[in-house]
C-alpha positions as CSV (number, residue, x, y, z in Angstrom):
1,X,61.6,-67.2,3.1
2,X,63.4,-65.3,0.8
3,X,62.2,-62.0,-1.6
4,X,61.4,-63.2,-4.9
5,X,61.8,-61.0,-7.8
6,X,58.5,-59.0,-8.4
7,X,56.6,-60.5,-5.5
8,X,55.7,-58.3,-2.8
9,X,54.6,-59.2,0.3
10,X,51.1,-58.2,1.0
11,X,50.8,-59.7,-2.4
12,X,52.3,-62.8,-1.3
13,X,50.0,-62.7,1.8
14,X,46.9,-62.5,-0.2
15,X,47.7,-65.1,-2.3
16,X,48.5,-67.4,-0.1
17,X,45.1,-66.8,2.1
18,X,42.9,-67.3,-1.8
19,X,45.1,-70.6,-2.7
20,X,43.9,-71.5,0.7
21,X,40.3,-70.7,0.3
22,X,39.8,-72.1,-2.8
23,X,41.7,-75.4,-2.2
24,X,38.9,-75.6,1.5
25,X,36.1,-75.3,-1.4
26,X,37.6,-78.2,-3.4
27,X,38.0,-76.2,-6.7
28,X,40.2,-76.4,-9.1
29,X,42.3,-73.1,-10.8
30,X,40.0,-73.3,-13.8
31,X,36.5,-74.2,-12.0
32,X,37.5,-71.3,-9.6
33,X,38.0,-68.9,-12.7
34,X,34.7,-70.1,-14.0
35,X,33.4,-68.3,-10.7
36,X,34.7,-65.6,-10.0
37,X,34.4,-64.7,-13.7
38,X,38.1,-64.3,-14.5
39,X,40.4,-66.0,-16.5
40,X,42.8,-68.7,-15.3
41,X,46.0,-67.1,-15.5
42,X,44.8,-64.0,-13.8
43,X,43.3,-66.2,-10.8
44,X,47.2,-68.3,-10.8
45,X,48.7,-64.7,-10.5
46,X,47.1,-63.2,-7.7
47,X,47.4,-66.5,-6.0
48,X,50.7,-66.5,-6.7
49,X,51.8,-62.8,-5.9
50,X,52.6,-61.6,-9.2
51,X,49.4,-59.2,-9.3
52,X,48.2,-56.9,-7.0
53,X,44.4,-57.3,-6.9
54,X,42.4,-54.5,-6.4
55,X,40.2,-53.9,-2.9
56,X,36.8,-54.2,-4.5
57,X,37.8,-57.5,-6.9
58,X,39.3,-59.0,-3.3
59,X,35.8,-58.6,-1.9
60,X,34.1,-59.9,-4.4
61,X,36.2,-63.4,-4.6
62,X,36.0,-63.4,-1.0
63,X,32.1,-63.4,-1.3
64,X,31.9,-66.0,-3.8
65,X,34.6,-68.4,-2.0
66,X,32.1,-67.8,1.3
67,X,34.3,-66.3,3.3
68,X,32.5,-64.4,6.4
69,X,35.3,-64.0,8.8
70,X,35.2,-60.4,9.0
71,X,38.6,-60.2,10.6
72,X,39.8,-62.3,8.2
73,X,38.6,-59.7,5.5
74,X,39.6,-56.8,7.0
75,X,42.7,-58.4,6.9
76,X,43.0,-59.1,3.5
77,X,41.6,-55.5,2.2
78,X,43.8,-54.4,4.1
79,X,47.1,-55.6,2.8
80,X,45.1,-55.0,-0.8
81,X,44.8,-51.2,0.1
82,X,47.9,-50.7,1.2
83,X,50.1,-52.8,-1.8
84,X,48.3,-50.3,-4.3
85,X,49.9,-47.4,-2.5
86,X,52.4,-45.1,-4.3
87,X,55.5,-44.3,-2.0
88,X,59.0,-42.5,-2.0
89,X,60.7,-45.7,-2.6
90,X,59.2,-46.1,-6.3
91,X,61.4,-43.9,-7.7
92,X,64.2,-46.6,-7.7
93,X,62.3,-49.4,-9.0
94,X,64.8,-49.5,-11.5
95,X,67.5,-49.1,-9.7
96,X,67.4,-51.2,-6.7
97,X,66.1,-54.5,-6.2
98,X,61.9,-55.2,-5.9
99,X,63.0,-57.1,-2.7
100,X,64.6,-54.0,-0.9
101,X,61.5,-51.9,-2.1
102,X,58.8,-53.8,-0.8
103,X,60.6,-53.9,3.0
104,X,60.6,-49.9,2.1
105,X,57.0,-50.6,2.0
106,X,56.4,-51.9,5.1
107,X,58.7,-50.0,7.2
108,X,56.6,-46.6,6.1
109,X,54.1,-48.4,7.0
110,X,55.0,-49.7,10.5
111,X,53.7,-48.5,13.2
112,X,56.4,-49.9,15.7
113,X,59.9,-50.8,14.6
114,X,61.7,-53.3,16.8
115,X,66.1,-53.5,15.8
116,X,68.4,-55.5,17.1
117,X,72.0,-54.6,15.4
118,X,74.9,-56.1,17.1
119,X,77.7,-55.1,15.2
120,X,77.0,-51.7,13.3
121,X,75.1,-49.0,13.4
122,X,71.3,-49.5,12.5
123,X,70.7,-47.9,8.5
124,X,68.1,-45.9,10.9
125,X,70.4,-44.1,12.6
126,X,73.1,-44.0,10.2
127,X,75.0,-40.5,9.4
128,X,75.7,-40.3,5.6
129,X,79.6,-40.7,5.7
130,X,79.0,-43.9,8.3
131,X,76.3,-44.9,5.6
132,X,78.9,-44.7,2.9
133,X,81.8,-46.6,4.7
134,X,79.5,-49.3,5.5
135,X,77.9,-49.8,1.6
136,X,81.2,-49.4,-0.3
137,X,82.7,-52.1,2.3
138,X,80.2,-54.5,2.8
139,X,80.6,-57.4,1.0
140,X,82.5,-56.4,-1.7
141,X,83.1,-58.6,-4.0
142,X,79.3,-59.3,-4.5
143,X,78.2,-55.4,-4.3
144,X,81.1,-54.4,-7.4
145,X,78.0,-53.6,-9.9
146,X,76.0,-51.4,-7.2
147,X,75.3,-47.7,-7.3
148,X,77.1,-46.9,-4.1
149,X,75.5,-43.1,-3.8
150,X,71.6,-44.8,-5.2
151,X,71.6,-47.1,-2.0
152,X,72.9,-43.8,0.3
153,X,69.9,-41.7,-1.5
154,X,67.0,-44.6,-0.7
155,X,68.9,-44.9,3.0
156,X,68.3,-41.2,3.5
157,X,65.3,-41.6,1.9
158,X,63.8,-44.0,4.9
159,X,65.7,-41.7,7.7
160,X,63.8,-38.7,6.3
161,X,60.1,-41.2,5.6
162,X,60.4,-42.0,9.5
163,X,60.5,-38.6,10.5
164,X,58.0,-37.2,8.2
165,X,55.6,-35.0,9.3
166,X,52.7,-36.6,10.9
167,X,53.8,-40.0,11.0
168,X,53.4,-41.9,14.4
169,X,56.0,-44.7,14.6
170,X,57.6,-46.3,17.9
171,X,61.5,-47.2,17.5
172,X,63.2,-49.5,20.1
173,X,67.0,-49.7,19.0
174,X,69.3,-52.3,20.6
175,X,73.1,-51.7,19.6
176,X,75.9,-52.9,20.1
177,X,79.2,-52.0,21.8
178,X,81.2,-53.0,19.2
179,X,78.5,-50.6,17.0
180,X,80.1,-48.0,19.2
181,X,84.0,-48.9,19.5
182,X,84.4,-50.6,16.1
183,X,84.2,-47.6,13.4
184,X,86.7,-47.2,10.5
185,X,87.2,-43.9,9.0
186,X,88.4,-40.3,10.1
187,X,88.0,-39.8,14.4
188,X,85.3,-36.7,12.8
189,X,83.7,-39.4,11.2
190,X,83.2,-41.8,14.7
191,X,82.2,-38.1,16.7
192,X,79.8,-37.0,13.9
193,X,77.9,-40.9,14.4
194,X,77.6,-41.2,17.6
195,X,76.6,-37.6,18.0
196,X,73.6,-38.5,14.9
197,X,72.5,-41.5,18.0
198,X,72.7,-39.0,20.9
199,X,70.3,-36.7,18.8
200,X,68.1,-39.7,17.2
201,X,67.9,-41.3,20.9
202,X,66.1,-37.9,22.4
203,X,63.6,-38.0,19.2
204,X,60.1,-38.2,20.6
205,X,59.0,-41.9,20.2
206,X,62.8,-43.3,19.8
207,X,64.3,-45.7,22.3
208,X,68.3,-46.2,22.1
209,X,69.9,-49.2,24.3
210,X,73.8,-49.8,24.3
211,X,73.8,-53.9,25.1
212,X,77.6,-53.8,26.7
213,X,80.2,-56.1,26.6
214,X,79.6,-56.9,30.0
215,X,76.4,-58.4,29.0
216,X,78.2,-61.1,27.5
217,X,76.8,-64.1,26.4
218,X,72.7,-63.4,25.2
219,X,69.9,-64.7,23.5
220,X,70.6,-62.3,20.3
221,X,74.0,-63.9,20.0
222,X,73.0,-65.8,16.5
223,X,72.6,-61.9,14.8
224,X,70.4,-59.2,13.8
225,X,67.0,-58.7,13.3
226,X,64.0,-56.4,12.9
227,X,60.4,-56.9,13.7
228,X,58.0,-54.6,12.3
229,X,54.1,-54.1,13.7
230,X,52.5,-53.1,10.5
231,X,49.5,-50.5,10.4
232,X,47.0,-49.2,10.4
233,X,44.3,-52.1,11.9
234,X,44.0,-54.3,11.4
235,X,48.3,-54.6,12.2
236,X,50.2,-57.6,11.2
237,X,53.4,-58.2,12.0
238,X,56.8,-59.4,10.7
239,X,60.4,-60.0,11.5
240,X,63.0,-59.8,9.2
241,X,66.3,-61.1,9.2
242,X,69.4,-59.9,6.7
243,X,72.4,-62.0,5.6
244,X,74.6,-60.8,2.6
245,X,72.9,-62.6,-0.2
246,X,69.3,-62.9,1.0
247,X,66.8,-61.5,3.2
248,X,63.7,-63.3,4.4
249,X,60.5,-62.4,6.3
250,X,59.3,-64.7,9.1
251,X,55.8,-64.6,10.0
252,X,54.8,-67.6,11.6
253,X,53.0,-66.7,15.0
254,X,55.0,-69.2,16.8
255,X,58.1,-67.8,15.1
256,X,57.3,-64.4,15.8
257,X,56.6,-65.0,19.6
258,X,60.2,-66.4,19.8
259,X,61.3,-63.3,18.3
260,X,59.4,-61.2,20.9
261,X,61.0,-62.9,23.5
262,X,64.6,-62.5,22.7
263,X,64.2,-59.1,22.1
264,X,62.9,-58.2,25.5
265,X,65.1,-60.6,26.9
266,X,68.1,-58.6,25.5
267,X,66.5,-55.1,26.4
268,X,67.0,-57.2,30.0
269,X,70.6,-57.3,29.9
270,X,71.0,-54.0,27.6
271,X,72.0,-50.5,29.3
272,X,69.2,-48.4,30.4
273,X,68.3,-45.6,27.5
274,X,70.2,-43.0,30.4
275,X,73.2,-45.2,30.9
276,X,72.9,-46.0,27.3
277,X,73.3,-42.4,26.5
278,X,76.2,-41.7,28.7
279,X,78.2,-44.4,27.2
280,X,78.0,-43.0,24.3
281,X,78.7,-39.8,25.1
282,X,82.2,-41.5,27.1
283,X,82.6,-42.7,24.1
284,X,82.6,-39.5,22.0
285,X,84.9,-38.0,24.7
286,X,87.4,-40.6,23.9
287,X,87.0,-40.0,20.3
């Protein structure tokens, strides 16, 4: 499903779970309103992800809709705690889009980052001058209005977030050979990126796989994705998958299981992190 302008996720997610409550109860928007003692249109736009909700008003709709699941409410404050949260990335609210802000969210939040990326270097592990090659010539023609050096500053901005002091995150890479082999720009430019994985691949809690040519045919062949485990507990977890014009998050348990599996599938037929390592160090060498 795609980002939609000014709807955040865990907003999204609690919405959807009141809709559902309410509609189990047989109640109408405005008999609903009536109960919880608020007005209509606030009551649409929680439900609808246009209003964060605050933990204690959460609770107390969750009380008068009957709902005693306490996982299911830890759940939901939760996601209500954490969407009121003021990060790093809110400093470009009015620069870059809400969409690309609210996966911000999330990925400070994660608590183990799953990436598949094929074909280029992950934003993760992206030195500045790869970073900029890559934004000023990817997709063009639809990126001509972008700040080039904004989206380098908020890519920084979540290298420097994963790293900051404190945090405890778990990052499996898989890359691509082609990640490796197919890089425009000066030969100091290819040497300086694939000397930025070699250092981010011996980071305490990183994990760097080459998946070779040799692997050929695999189960990631339809592209890259992400899957994020989402802290602190209660986790939830989502994948997300990138195209040039839209992004989506998939959370369907069935859909996420799939995604699971191909990623440890490919980590089956990927380089170990050592030999992973020493290609890319061969690689440098032929730099």
């Amino acid at each position: 499903m795609a980002y939609e302008q000014r709807k955040a996720y865990r907003r999204r997610k609690i919405g959807d779970a009141l809709r559902q409550f309410r509609e189990e109860r047989g109640l109408t928007q405005g008999e609903a309103a009536l109960l919880v003692d608020r007005s209509a249109s606030s009551l649409s736009a929680f439900e609808n992800g246009y209003q964060s909700i605050r933990p204690r008003d959460l609770l107390y709709i969750l009380d008068e809709y009957g709902v005693t699941d306490a996982a299911e409410r830890a759940r939901l404050l939760s996601l209500a705690r954490q969407g009121r949260q003021y990060g790093w990335w809110h400093t470009f609210e009015q620069r870059l889009e809400p969409g690309v802000l609210d996966f911000a969210s999330l990925e400070s939040d994660a608590l183990r980052i799953r990436i598949f990326a094929p074909s280029w270097v992950h934003g993760l592990f992206q030195s500045e001058d790869y970073a900029r090659q890559i934004i000023t010539h990817s997709g063009v023609a639809l990126r001509s209005t972008r700040d080039v050096e904004t989206e380098i500053e908020f890519r920084l901005g979540r290298q420097r977030d994963l790293l900051r002091p404190g945090r405890s995150v778990r990052v499996e890479a898989i890359i691509g050979e082609t990640a490796l082999r197919q890089m425009s720009g000066a030969p100091q430019l290819k040497r300086a990126q694939l000397e930025r994985l070699l250092a981010d691949g011996g980071l305490p809690g990183f994990g760097l796989r080459v998946l070779p040519f040799s692997a050929g045919f695999h189960p990631g062949v339809e592209g890259p994705f992400t899957i994020l485990d989402v802290g602190p507990e209660p986790m939830f977890q989502v994948v997300t998958v990138h195209s040039l014009t839209r992004s989506w998050y998939i959370d369907d348990e069935p859909e996420l299981n799939h995604y699971g599996e191909v990623f440890d599938r490919i980590r089956e037929v990927a380089l170990s992190e050592s030999d992973s390592r020493a290609m890319i160090e061969q690689i440098r060498s032929e730099t």
